[in-house]
PyMOL commands that place a pseudoatom at each C-alpha (Angstrom):
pseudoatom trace, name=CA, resn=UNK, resi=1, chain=A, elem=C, hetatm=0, pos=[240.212, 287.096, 52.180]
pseudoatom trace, name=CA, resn=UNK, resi=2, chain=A, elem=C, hetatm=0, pos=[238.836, 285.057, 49.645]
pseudoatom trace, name=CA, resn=UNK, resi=3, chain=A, elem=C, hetatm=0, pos=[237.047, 282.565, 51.539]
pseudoatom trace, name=CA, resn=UNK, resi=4, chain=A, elem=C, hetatm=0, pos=[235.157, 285.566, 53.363]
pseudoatom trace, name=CA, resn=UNK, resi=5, chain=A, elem=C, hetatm=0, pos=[233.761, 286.735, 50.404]
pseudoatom trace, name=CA, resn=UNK, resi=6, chain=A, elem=C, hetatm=0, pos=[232.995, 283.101, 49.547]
pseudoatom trace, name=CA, resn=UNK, resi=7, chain=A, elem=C, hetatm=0, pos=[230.493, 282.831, 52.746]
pseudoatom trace, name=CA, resn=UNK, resi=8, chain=A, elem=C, hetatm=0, pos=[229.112, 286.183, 51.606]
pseudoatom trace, name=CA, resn=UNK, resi=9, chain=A, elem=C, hetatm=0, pos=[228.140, 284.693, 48.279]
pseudoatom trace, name=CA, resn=UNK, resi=10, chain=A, elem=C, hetatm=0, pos=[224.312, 284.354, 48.051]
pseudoatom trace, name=CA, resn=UNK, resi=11, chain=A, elem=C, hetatm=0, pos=[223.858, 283.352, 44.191]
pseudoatom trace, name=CA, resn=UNK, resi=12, chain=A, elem=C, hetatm=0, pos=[221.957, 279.821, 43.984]
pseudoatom trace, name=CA, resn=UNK, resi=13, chain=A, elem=C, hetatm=0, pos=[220.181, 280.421, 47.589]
pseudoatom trace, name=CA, resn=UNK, resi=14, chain=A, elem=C, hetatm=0, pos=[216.933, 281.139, 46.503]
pseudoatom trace, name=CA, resn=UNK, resi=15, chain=A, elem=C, hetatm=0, pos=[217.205, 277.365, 44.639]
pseudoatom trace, name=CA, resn=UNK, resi=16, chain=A, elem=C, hetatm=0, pos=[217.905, 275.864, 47.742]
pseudoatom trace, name=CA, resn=UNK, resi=17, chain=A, elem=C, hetatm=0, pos=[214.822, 277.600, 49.489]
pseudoatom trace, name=CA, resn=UNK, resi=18, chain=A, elem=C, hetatm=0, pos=[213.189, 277.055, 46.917]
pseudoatom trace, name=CA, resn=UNK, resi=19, chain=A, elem=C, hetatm=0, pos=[213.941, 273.047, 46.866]
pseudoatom trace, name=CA, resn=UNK, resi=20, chain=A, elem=C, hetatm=0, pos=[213.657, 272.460, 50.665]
pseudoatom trace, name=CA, resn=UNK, resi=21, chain=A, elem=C, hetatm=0, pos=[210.164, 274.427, 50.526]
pseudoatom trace, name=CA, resn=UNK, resi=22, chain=A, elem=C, hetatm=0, pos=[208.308, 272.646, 47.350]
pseudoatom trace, name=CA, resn=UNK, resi=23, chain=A, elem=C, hetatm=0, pos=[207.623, 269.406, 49.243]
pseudoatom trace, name=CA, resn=UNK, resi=24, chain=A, elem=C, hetatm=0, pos=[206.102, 271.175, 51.991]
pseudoatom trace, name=CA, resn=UNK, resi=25, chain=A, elem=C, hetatm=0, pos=[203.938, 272.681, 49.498]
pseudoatom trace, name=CA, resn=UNK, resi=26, chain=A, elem=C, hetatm=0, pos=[202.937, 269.806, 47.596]
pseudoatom trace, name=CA, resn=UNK, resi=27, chain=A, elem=C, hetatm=0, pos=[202.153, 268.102, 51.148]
pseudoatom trace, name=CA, resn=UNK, resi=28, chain=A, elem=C, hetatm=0, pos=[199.792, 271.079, 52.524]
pseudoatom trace, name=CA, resn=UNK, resi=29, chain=A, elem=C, hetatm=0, pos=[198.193, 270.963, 48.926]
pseudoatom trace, name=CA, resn=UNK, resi=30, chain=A, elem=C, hetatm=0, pos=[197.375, 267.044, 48.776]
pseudoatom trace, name=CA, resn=UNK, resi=31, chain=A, elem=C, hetatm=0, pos=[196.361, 267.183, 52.001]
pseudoatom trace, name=CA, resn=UNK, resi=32, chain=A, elem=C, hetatm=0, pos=[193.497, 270.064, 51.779]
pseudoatom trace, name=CA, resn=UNK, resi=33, chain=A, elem=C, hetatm=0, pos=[192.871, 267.570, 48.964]
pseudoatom trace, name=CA, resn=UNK, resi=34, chain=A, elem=C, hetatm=0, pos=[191.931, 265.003, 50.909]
pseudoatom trace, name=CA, resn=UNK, resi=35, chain=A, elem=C, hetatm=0, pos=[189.719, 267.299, 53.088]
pseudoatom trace, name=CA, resn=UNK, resi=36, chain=A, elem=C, hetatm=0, pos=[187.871, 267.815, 50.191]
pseudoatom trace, name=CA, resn=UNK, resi=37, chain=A, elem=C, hetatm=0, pos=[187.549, 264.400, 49.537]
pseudoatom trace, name=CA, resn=UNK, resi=38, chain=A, elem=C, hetatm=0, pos=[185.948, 264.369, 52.514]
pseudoatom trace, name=CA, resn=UNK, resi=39, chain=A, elem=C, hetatm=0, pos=[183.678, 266.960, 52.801]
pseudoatom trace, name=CA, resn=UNK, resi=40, chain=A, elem=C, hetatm=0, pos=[182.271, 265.940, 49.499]
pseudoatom trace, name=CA, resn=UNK, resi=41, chain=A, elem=C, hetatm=0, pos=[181.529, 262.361, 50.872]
pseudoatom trace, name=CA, resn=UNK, resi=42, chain=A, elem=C, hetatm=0, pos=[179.900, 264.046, 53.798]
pseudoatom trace, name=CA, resn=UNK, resi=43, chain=A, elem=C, hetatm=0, pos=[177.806, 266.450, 51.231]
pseudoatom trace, name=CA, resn=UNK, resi=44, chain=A, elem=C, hetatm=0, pos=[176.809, 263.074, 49.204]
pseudoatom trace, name=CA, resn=UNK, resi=45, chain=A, elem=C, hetatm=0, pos=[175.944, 261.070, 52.181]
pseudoatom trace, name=CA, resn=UNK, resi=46, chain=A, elem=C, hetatm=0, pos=[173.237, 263.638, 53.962]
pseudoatom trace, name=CA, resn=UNK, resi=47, chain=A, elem=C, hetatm=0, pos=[172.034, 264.431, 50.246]
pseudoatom trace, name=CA, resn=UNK, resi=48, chain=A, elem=C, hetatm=0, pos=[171.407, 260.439, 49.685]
pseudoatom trace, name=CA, resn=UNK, resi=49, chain=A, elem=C, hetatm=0, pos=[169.710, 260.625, 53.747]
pseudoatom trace, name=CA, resn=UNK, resi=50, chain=A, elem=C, hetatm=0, pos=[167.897, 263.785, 52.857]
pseudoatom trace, name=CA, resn=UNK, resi=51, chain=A, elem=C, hetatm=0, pos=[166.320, 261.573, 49.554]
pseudoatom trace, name=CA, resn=UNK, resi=52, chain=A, elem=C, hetatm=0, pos=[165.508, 258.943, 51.251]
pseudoatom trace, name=CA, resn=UNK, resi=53, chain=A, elem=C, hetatm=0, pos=[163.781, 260.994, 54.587]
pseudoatom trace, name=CA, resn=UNK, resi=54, chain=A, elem=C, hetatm=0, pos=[161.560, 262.881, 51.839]
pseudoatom trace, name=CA, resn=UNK, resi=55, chain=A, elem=C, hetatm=0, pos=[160.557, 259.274, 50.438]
pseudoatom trace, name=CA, resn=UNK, resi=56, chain=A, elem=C, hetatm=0, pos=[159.625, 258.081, 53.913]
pseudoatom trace, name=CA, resn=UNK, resi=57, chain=A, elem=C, hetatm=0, pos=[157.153, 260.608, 54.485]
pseudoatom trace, name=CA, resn=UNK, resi=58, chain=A, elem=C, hetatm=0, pos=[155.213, 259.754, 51.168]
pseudoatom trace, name=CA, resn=UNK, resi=59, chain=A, elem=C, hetatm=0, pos=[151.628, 257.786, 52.384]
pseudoatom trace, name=CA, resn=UNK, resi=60, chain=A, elem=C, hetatm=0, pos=[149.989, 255.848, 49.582]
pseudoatom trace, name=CA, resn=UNK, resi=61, chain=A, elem=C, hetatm=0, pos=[146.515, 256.600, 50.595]
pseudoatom trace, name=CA, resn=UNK, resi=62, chain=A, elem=C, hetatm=0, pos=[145.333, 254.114, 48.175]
pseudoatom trace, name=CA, resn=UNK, resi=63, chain=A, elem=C, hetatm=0, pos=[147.481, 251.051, 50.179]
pseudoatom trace, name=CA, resn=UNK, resi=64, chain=A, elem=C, hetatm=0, pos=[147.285, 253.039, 53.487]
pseudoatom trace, name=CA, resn=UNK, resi=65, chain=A, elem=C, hetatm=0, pos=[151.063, 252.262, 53.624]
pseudoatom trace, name=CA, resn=UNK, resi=66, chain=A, elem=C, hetatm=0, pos=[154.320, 254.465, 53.645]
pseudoatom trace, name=CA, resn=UNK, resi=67, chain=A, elem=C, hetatm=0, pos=[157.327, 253.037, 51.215]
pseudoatom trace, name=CA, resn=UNK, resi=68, chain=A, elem=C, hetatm=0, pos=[158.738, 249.911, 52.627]
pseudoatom trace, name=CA, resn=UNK, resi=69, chain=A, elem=C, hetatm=0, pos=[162.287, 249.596, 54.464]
pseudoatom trace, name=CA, resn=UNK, resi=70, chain=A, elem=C, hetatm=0, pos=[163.756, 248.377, 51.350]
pseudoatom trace, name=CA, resn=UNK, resi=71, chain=A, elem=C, hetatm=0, pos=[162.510, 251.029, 49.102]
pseudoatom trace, name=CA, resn=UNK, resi=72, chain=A, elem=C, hetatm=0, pos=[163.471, 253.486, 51.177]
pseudoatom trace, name=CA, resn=UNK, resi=73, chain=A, elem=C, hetatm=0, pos=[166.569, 251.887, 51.092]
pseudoatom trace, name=CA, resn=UNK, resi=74, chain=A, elem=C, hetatm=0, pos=[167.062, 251.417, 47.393]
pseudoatom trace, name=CA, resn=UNK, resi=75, chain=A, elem=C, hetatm=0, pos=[166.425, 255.196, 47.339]
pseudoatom trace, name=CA, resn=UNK, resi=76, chain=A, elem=C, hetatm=0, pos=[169.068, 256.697, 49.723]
pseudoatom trace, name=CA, resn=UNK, resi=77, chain=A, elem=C, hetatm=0, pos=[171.608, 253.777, 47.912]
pseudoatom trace, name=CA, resn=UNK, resi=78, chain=A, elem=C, hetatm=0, pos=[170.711, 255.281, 44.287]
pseudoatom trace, name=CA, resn=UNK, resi=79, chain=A, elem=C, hetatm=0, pos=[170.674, 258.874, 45.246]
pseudoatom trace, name=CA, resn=UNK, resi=80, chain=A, elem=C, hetatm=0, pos=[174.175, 259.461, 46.706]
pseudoatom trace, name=CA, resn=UNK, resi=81, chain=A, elem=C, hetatm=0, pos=[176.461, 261.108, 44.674]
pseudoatom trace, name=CA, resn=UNK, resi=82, chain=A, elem=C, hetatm=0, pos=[180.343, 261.879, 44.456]
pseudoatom trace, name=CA, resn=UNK, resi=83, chain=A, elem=C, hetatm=0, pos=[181.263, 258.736, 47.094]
pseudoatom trace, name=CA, resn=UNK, resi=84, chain=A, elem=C, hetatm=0, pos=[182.720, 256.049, 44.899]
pseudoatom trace, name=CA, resn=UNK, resi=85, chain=A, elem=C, hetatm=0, pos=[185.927, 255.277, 46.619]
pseudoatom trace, name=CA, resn=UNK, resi=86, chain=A, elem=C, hetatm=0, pos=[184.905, 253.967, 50.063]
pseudoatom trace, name=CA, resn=UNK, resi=87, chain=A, elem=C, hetatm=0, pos=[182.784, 251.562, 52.058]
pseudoatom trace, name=CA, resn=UNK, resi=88, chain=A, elem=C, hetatm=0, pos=[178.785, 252.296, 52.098]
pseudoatom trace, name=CA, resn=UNK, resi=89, chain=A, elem=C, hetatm=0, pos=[176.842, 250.659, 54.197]
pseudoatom trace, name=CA, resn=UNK, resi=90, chain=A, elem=C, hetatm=0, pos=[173.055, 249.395, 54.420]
pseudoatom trace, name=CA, resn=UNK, resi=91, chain=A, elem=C, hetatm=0, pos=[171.009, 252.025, 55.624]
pseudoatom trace, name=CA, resn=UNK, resi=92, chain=A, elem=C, hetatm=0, pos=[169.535, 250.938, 59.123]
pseudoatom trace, name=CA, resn=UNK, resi=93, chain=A, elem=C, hetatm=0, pos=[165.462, 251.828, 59.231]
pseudoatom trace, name=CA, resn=UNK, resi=94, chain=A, elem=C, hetatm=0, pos=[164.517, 251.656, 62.804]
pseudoatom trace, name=CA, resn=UNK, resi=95, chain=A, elem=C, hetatm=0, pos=[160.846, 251.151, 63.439]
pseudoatom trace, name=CA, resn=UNK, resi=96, chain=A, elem=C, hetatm=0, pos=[160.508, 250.499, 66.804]
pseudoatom trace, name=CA, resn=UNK, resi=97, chain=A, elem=C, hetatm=0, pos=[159.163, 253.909, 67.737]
pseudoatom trace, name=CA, resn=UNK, resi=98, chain=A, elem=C, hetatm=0, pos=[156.741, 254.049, 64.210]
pseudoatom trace, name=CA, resn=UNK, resi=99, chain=A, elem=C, hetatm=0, pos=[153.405, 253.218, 66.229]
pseudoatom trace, name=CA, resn=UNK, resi=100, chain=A, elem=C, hetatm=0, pos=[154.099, 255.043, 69.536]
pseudoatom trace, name=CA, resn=UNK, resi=101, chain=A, elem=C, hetatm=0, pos=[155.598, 258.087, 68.755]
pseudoatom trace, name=CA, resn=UNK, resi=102, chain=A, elem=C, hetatm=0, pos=[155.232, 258.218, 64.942]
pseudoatom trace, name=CA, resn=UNK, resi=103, chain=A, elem=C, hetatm=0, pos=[158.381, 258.635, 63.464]
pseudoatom trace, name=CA, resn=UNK, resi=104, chain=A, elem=C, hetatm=0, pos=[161.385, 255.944, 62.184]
pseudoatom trace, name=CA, resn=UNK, resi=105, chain=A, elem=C, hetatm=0, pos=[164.639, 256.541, 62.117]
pseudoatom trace, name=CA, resn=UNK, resi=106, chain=A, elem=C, hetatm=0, pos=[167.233, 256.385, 59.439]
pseudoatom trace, name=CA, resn=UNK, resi=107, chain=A, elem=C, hetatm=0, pos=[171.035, 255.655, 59.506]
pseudoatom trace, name=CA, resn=UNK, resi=108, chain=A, elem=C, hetatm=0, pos=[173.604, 255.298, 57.358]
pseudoatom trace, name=CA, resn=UNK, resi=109, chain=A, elem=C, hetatm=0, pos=[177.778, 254.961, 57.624]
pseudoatom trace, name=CA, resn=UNK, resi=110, chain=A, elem=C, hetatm=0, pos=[180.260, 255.976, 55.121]
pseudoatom trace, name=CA, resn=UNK, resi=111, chain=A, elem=C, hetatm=0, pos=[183.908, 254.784, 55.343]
pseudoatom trace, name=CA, resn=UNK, resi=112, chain=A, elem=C, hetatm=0, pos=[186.114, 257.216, 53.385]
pseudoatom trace, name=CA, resn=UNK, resi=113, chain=A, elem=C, hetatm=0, pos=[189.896, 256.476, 53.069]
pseudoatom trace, name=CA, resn=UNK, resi=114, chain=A, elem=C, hetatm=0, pos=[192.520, 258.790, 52.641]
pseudoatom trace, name=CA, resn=UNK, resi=115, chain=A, elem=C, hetatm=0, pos=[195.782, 258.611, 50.985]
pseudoatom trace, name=CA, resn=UNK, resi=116, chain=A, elem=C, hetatm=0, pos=[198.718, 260.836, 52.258]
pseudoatom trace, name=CA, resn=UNK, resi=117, chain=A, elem=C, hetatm=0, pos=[201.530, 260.510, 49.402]
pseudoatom trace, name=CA, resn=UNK, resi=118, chain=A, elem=C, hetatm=0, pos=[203.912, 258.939, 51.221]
pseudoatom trace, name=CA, resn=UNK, resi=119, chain=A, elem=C, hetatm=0, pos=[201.553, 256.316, 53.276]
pseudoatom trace, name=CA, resn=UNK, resi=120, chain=A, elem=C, hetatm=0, pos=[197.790, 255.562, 53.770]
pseudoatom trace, name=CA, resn=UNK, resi=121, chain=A, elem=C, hetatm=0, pos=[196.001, 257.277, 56.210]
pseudoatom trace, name=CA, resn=UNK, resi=122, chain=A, elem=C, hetatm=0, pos=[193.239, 256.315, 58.509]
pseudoatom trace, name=CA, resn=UNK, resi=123, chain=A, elem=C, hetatm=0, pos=[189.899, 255.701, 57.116]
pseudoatom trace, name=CA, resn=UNK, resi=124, chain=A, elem=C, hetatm=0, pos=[187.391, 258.704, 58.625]
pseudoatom trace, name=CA, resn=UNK, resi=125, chain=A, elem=C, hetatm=0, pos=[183.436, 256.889, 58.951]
pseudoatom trace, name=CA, resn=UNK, resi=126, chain=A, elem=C, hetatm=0, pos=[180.716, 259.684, 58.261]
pseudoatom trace, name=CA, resn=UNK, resi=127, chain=A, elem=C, hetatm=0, pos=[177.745, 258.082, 60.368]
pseudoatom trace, name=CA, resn=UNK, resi=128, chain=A, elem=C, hetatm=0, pos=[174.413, 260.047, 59.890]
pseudoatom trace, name=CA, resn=UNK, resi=129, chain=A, elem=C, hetatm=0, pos=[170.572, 259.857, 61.344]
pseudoatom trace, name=CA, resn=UNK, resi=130, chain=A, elem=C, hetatm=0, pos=[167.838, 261.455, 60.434]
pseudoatom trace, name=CA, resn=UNK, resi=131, chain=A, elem=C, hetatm=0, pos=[164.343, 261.096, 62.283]
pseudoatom trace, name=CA, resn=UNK, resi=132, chain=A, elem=C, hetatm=0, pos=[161.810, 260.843, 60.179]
pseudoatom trace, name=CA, resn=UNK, resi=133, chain=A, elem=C, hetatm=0, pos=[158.139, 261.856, 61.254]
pseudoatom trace, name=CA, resn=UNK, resi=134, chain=A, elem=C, hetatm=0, pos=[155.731, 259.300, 59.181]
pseudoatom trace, name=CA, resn=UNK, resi=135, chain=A, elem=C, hetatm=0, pos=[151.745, 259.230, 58.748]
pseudoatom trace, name=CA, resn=UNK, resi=136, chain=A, elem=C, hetatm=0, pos=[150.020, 256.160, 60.333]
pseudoatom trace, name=CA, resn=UNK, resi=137, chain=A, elem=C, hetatm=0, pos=[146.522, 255.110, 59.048]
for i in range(1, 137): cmd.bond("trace and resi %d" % i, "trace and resi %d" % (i + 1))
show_as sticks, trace
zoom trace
């Protein structure tokens, strides 16, 4: 009789769910974490492309000149924002199609890594373009 009621005995169970649930939690929660790492990167990275699209389509009337490759380049580089823990890379200025069709195009790649708690996870690249329609003398 007494090791019936023993079985029946449910005092301390809501500790054990409890302690087999909490990692689960913590997982979930660092991972939506790292989501939002991401995200964020993304925001920063068309922000920095958005900066330096708006720069391109400045003409210096008095030069008859747009902003060179590398200013438009030091200008996306200097205006992204909350992407410190990853690999940026040069921003790509195509010109090719500048003359004919009147426009350039602008790339750049992002390599954000995440961190899982318990191991390192792959390393998401955020590649974006933006075409960029330019004034020609």
């Amino acid at each position: 009789m007494r090791r019936l009621r023993d079985f029946r005995d449910e005092a301390g169970s809501a500790a054990m769910e409890f302690a087999f649930a909490i990692p689960v939690l913590i997982v979930m929660i660092w991972g939506i974490f790292q989501v939002a790492m991401v995200l964020q990167a993304s925001a920063g990275v068309q922000q920095a492309l958005g900066e330096g699209a708006r720069y391109a389509t400045i003409y210096n009337t008095a030069t008859n000149a747009r902003p060179t490759d590398a200013q438009i380049s030091a200008k996306i580089t200097s205006s992204r924002f909350g992407i410190r823990n990853g690999t940026w890379s040069t921003p790509v200025i195509d010109t090719s199609n500048e003359t004919s069709g009147g426009y350039i195009d602008i790339r750049v790649q992002y390599a954000v890594p995440t961190n899982f708690l318990f191991f390192q996870g792959p390393n998401v690249t955020l590649r974006q373009t933006k075409r960029v329609y330019t004034q020609t003398a």
